[in-house]
MOPAC internal coordinates of N, CA, C and O (Angstrom, degrees):
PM7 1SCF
backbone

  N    0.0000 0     0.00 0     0.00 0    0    0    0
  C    1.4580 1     0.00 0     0.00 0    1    0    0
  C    1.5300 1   109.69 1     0.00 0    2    1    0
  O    1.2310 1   114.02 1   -36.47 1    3    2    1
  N    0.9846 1   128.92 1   143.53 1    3    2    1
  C    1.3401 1   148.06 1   161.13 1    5    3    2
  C    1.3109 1   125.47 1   -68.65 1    6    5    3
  O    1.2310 1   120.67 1   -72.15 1    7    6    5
  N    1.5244 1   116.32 1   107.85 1    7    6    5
  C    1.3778 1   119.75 1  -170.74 1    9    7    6
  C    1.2435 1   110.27 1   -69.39 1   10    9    7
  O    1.2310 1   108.76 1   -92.51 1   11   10    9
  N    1.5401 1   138.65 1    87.49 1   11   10    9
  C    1.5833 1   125.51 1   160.47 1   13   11   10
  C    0.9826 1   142.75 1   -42.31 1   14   13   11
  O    1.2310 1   102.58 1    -0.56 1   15   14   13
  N    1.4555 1   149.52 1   179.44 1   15   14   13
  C    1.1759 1   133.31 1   166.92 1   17   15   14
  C    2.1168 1   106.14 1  -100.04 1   18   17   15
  O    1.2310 1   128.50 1  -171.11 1   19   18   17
  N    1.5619 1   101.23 1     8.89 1   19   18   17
  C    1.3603 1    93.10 1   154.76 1   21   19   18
  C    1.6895 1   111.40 1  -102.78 1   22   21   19
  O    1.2310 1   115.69 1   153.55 1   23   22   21
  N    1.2864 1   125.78 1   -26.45 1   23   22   21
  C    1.1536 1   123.36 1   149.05 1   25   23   22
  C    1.3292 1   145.74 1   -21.76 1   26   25   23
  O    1.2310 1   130.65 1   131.75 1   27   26   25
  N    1.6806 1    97.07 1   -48.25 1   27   26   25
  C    1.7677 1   109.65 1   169.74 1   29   27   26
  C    1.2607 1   103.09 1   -76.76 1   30   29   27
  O    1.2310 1   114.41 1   121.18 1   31   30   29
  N    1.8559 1   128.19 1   -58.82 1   31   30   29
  C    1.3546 1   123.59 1  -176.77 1   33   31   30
  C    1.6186 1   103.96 1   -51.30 1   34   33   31
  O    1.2310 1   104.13 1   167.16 1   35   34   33
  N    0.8423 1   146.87 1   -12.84 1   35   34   33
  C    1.7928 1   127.03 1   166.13 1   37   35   34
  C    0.8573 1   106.66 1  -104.58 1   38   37   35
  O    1.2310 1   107.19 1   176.22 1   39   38   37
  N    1.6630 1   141.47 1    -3.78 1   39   38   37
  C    1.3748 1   129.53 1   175.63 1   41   39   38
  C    1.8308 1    90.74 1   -79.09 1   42   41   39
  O    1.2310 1   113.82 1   120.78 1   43   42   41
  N    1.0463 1   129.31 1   -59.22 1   43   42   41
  C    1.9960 1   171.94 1  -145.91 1   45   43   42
  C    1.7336 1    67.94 1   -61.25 1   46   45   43
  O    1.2310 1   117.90 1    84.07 1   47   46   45
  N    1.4935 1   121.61 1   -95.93 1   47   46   45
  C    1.1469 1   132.66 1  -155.38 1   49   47   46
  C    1.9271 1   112.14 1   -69.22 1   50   49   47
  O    1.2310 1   121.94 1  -176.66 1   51   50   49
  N    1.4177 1   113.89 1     3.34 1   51   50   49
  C    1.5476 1   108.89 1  -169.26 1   53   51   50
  C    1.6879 1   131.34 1    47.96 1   54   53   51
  O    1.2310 1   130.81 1  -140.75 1   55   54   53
  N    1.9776 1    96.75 1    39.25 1   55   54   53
  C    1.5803 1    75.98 1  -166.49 1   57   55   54
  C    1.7872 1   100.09 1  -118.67 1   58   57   55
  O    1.2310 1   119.07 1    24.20 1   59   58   57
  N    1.1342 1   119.38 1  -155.80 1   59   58   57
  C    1.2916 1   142.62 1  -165.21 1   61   59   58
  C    1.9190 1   103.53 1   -56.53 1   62   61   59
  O    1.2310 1   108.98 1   -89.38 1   63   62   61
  N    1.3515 1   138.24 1    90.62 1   63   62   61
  C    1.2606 1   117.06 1  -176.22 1   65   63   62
  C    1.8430 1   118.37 1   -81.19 1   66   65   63
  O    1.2310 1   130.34 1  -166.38 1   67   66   65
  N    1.5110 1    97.66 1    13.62 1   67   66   65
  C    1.6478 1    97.24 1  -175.56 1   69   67   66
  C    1.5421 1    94.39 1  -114.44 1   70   69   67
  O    1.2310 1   123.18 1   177.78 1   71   70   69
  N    1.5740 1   111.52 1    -2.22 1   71   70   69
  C    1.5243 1   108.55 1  -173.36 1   73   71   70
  C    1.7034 1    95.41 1   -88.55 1   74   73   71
  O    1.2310 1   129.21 1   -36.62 1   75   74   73
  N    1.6423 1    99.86 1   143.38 1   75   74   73
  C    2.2138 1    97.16 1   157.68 1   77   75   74
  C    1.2101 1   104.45 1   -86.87 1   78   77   75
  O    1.2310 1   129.59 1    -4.24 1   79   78   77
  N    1.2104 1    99.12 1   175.76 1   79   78   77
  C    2.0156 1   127.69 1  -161.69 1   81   79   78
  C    1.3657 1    89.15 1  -142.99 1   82   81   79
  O    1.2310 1   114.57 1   -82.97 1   83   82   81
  N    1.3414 1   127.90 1    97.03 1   83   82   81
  C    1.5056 1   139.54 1   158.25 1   85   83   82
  C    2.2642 1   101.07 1   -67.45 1   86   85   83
  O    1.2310 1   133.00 1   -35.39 1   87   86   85
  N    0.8592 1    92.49 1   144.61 1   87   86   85
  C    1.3964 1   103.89 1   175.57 1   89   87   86
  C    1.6506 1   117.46 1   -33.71 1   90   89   87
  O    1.2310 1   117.50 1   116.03 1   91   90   89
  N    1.2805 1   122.36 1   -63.97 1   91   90   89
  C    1.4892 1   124.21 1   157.61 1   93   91   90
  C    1.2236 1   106.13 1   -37.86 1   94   93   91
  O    1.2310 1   115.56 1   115.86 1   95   94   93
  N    1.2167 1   126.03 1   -64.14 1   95   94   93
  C    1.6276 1   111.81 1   179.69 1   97   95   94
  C    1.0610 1   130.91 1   -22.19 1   98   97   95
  O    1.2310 1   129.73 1   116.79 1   99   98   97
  N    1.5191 1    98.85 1   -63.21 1   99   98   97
  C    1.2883 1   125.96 1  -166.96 1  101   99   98
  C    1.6490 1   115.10 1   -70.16 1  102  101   99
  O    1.2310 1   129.71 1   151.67 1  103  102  101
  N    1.0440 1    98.89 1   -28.33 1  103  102  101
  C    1.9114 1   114.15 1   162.20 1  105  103  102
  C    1.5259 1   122.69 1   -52.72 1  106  105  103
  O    1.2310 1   134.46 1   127.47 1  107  106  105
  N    1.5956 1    89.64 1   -52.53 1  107  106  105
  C    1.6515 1   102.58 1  -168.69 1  109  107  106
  C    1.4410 1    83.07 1   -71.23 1  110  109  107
  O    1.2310 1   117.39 1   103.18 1  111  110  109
  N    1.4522 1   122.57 1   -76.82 1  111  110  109
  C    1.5795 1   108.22 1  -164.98 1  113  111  110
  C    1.4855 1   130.26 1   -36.75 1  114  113  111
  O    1.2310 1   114.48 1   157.07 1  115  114  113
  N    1.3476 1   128.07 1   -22.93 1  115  114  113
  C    1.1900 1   115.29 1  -144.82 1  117  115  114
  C    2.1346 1    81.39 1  -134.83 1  118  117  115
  O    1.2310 1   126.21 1  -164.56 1  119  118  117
  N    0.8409 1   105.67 1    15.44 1  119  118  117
  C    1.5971 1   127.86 1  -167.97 1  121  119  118
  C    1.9305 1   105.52 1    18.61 1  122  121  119
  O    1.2310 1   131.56 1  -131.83 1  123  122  121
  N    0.8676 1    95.29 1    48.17 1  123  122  121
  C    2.0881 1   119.16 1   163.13 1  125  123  122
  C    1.4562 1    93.02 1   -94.35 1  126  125  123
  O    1.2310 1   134.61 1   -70.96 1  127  126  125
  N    1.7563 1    89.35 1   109.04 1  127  126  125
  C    2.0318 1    98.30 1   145.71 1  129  127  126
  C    1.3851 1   112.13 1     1.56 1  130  129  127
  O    1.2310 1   122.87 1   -49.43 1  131  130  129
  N    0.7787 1   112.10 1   130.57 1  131  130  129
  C    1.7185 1   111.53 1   165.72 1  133  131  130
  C    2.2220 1    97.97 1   -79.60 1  134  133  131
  O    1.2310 1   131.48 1   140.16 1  135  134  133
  N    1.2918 1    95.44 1   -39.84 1  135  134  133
  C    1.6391 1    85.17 1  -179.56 1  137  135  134
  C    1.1285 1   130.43 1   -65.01 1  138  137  135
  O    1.2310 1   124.93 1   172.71 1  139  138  137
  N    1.7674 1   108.13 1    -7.29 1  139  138  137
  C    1.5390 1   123.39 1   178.53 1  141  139  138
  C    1.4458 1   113.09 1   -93.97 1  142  141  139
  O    1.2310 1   130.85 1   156.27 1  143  142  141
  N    1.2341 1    96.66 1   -23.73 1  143  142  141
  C    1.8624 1   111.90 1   163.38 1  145  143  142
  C    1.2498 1   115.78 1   -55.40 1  146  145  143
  O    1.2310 1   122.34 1   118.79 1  147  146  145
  N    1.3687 1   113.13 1   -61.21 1  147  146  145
  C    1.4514 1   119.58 1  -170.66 1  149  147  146
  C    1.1060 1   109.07 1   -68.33 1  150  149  147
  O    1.2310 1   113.68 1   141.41 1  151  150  149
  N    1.4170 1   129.55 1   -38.59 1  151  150  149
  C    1.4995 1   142.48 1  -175.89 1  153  151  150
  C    1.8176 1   101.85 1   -47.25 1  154  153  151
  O    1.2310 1   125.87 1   110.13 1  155  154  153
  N    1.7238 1   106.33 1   -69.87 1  155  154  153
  C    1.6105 1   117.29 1   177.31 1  157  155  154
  C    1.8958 1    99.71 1   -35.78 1  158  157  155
  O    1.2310 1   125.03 1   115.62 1  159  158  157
  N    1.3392 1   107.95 1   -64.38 1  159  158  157
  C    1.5911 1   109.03 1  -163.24 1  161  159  158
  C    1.2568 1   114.93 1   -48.69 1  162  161  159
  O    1.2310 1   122.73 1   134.50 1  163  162  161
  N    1.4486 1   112.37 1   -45.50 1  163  162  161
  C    1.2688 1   114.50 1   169.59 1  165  163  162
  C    1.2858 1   136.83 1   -47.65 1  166  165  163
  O    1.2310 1   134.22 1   144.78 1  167  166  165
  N    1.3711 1    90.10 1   -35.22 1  167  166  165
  C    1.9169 1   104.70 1  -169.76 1  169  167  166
  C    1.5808 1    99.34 1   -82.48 1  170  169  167
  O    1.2310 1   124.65 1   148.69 1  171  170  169
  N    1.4416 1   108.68 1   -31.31 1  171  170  169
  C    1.9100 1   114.96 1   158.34 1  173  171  170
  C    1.4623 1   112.62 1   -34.03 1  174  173  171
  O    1.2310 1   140.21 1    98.67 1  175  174  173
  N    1.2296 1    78.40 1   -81.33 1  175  174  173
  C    2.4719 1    93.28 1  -166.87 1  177  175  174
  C    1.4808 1    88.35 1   -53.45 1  178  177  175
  O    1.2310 1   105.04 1   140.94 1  179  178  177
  N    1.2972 1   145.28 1   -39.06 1  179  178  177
  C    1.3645 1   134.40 1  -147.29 1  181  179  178
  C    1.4973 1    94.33 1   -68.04 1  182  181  179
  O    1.2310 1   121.03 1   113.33 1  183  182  181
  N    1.3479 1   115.64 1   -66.67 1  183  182  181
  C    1.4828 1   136.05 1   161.35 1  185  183  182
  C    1.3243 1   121.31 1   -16.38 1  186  185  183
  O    1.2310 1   129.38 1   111.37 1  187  186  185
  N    1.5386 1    99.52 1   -68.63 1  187  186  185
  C    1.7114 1   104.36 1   179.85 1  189  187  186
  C    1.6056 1   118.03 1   -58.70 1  190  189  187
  O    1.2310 1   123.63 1   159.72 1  191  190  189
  N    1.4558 1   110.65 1   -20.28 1  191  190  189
  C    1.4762 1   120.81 1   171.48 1  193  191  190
  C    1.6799 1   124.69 1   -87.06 1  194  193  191
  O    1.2310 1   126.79 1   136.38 1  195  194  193
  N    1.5637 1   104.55 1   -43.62 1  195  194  193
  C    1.3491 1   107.52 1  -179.92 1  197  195  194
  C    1.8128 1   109.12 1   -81.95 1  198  197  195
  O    1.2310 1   118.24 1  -176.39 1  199  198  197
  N    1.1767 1   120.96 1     3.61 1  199  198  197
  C    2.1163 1   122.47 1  -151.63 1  201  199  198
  C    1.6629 1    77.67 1  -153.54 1  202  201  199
  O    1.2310 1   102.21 1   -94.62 1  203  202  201
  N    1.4607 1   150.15 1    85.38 1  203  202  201
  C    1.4460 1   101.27 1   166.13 1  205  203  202
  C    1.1663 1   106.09 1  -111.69 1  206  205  203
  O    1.2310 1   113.78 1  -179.96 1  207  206  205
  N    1.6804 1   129.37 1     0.04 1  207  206  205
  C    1.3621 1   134.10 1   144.61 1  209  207  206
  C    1.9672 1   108.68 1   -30.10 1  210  209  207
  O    1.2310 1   123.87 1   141.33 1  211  210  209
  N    1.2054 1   110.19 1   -38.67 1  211  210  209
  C    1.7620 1   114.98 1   171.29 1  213  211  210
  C    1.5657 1   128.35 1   -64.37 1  214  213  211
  O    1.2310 1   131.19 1   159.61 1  215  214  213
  N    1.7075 1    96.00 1   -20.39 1  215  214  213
  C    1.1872 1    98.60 1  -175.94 1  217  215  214
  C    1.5935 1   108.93 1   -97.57 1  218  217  215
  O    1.2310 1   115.92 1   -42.61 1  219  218  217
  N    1.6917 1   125.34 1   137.39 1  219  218  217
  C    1.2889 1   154.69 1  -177.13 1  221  219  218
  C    1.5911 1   104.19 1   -38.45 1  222  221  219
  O    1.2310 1   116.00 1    -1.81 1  223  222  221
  N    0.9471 1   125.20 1   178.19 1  223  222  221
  C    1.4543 1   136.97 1   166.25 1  225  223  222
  C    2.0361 1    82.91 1  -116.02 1  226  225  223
  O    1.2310 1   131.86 1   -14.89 1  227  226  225
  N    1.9852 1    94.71 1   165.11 1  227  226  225
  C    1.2094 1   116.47 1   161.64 1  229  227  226
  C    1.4581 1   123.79 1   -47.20 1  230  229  227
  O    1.2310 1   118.78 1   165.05 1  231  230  229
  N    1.2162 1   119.93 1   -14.95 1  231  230  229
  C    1.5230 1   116.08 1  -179.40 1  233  231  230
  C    1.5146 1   104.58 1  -138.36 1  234  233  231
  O    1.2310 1   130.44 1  -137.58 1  235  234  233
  N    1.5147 1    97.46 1    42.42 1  235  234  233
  C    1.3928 1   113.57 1  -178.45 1  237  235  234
  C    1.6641 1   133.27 1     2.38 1  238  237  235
  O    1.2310 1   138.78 1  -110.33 1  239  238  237
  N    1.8068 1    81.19 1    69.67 1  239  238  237
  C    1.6859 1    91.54 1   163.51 1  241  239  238
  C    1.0963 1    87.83 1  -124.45 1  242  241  239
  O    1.2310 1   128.12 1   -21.32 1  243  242  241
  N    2.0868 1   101.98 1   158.68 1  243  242  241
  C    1.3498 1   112.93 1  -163.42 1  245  243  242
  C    1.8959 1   102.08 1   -90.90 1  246  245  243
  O    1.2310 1   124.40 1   -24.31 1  247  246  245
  N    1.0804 1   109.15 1   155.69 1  247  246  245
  C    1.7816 1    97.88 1  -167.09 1  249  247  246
  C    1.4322 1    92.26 1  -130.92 1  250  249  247
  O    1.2310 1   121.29 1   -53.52 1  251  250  249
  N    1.5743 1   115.13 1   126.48 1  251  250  249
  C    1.4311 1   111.36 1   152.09 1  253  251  250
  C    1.0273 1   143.07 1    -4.96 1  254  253  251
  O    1.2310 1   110.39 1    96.71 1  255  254  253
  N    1.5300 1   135.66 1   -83.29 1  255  254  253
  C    1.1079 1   160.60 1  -140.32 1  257  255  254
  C    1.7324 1   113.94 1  -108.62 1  258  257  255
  O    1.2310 1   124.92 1    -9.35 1  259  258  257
  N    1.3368 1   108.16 1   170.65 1  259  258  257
  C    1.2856 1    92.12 1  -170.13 1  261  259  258
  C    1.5269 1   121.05 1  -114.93 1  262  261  259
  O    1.2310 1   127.04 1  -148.52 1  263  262  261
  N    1.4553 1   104.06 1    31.48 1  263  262  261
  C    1.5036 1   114.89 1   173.56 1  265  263  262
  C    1.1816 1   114.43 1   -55.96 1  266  265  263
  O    1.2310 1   125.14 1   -43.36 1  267  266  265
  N    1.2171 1   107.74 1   136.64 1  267  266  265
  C    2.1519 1   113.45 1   169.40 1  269  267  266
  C    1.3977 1   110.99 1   -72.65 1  270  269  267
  O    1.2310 1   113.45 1  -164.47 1  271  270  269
  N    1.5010 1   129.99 1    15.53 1  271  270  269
  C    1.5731 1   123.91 1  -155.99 1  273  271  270
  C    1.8690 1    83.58 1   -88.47 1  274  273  271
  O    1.2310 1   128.02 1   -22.36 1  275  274  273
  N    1.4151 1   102.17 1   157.64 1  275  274  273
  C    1.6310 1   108.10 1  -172.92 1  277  275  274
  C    1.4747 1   121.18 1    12.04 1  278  277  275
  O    1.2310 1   114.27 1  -145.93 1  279  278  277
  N    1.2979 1   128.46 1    34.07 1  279  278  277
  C    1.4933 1   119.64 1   160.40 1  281  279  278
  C    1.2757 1   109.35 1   -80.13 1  282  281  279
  O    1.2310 1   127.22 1   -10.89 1  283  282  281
  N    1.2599 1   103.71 1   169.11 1  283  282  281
  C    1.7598 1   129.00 1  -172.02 1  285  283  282
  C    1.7397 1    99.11 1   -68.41 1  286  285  283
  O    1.2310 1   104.46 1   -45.06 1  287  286  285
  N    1.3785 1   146.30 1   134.94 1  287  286  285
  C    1.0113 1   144.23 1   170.25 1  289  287  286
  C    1.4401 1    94.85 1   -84.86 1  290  289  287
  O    1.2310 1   125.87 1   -31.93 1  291  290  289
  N    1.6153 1   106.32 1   148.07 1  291  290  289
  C    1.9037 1   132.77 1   178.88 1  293  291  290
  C    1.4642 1    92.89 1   -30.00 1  294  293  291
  O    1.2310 1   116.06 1   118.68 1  295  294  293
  N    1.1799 1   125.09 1   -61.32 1  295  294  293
  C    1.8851 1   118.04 1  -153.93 1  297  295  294
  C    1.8322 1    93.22 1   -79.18 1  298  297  295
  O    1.2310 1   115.83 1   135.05 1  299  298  297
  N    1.4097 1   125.52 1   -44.95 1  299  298  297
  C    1.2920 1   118.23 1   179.60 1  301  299  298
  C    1.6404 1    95.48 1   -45.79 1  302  301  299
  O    1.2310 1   118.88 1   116.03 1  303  302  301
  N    1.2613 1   119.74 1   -63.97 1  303  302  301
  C    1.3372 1   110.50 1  -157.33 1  305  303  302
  C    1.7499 1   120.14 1   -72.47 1  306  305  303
  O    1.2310 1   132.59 1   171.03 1  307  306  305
  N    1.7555 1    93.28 1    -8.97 1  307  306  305
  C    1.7486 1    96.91 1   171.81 1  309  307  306
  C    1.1436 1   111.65 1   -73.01 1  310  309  307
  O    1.2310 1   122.11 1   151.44 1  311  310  309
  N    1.3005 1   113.56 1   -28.56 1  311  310  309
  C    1.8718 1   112.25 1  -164.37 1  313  311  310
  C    1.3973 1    96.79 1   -95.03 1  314  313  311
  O    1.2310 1   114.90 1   152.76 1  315  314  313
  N    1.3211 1   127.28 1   -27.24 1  315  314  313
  C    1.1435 1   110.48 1   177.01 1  317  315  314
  C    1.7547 1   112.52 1   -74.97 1  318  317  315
  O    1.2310 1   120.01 1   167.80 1  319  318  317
  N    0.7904 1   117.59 1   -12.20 1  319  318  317
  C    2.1279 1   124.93 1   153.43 1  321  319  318
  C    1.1428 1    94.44 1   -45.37 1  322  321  319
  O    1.2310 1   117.31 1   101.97 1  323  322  321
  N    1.8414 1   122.72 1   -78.03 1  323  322  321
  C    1.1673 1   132.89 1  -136.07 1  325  323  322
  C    1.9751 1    98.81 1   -56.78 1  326  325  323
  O    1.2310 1   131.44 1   135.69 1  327  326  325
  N    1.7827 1    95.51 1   -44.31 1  327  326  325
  C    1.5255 1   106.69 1  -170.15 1  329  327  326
  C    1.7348 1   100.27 1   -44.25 1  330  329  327
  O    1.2310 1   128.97 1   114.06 1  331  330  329
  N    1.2659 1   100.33 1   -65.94 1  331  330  329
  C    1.5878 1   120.29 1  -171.69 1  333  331  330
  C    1.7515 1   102.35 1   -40.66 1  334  333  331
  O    1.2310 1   121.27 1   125.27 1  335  334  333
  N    1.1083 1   115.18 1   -54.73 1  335  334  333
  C    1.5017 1   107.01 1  -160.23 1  337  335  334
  C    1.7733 1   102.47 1   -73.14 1  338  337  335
  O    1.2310 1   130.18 1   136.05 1  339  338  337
  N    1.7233 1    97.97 1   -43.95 1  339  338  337
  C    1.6047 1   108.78 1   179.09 1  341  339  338
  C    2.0595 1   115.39 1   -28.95 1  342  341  339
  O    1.2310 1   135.93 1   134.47 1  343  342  341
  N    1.8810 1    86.76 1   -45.53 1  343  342  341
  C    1.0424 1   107.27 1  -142.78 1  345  343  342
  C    2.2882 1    91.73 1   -98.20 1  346  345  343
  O    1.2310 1   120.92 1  -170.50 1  347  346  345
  N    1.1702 1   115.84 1     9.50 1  347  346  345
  C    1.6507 1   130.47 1   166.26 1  349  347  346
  C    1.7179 1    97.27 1    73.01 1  350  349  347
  O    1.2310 1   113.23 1  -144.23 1  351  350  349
  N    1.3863 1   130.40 1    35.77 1  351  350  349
  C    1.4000 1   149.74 1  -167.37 1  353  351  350
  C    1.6319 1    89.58 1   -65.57 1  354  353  351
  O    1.2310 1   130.19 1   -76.43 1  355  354  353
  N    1.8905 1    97.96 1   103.57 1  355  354  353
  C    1.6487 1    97.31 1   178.50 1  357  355  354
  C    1.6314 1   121.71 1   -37.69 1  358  357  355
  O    1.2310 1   120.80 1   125.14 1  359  358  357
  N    1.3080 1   116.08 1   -54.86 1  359  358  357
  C    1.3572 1   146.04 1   165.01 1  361  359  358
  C    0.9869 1   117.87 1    -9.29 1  362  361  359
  O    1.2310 1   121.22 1   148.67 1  363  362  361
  N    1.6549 1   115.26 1   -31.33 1  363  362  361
  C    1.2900 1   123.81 1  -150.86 1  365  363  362
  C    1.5416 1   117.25 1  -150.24 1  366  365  363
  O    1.2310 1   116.86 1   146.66 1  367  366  365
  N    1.1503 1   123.58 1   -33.34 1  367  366  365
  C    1.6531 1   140.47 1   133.13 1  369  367  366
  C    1.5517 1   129.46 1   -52.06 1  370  369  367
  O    1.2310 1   117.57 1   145.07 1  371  370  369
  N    0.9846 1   122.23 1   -34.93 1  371  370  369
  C    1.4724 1   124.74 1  -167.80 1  373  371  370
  C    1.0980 1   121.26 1   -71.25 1  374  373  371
  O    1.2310 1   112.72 1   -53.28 1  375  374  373
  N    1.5718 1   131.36 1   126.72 1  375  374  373
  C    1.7879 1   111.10 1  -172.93 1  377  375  374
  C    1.3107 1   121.54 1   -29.05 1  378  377  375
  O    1.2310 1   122.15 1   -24.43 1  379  378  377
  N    1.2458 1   113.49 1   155.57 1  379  378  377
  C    1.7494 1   105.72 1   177.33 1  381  379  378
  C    1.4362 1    99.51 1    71.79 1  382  381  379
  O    1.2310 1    96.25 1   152.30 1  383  382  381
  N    1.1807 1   159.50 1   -27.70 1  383  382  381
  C    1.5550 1   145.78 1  -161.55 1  385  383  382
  C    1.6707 1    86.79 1   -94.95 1  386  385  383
  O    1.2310 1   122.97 1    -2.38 1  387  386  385
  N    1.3968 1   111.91 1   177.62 1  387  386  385
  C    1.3821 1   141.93 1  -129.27 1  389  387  386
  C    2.0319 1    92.41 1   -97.21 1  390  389  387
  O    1.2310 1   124.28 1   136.18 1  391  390  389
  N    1.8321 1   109.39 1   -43.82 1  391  390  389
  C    0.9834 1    94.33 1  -175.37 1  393  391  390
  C    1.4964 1   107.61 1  -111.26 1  394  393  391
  O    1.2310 1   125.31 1  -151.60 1  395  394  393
  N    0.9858 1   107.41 1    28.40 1  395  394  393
  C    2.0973 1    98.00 1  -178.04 1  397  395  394
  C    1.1860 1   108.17 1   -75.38 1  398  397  395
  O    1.2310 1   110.33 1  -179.90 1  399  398  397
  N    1.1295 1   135.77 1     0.10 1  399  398  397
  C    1.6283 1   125.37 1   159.43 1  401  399  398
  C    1.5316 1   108.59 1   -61.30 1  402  401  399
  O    1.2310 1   117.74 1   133.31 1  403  402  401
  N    1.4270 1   121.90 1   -46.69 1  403  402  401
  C    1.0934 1   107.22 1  -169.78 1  405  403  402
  C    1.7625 1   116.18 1  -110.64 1  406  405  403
  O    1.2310 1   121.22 1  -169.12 1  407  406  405
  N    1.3871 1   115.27 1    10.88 1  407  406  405
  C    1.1686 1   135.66 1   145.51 1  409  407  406
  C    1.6215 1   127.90 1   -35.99 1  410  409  407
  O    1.2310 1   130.51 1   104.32 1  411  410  409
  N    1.5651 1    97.33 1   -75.68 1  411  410  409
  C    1.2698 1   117.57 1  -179.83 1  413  411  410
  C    2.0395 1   107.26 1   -76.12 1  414  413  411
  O    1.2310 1   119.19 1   168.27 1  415  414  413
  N    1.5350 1   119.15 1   -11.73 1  415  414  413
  C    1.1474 1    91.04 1   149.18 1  417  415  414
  C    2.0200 1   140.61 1   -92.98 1  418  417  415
  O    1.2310 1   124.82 1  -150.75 1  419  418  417
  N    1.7183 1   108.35 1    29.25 1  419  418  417
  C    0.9734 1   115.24 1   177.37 1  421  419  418
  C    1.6719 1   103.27 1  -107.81 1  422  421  419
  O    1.2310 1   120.10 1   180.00 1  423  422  421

């Protein structure tokens, strides 16, 4: 199995892995703004729509081409932001990376 970065946040937090985490959830748990939440997700789906050559297939390998066959749908790939940032995803936190603007205001 493939360790996700929603994987670690329920291993990290000890909670339910058959339960979902709607965005508020995921706020209260991890006590991040909820407006900094929504902000990351957004900048997800925005991505998965404007790049979607960027976005993963279901068994997250990255694929050439720009077929929709098993890719991640916009909200899969927003929450999987949210996981990543939730979860301090160098990639994506680190000066210079995509979300440290709103990193460094938590």
């Amino acid at each position: 199995m493939i360790l996700t970065f929603r994987n670690k946040f329920i291993k990290k937090y000890k909670l339910d892995e058959d339960k979902t985490y709607n965005l508020k959830a995921i706020s209260d748990i991890t006590k991040i703004p909820y407006n900094i939440i929504l902000q990351i997700y957004k900048r997800g789906y925005a991505a998965a729509k404007t790049n979607p050559e960027s976005v993963r297939t279901k068994d997250f390998k990255k694929i050439n081409n720009t077929s929709k066959t098993n890719r991640l749908s916009s909200e899969q790939w927003g929450y999987g932001r949210v996981f990543g940032f939730v979860m301090k995803n160098p990639k994506q936190v680190l000066k210079d990376k995509p979300d440290y603007d709103l990193f460094k205001l938590i």
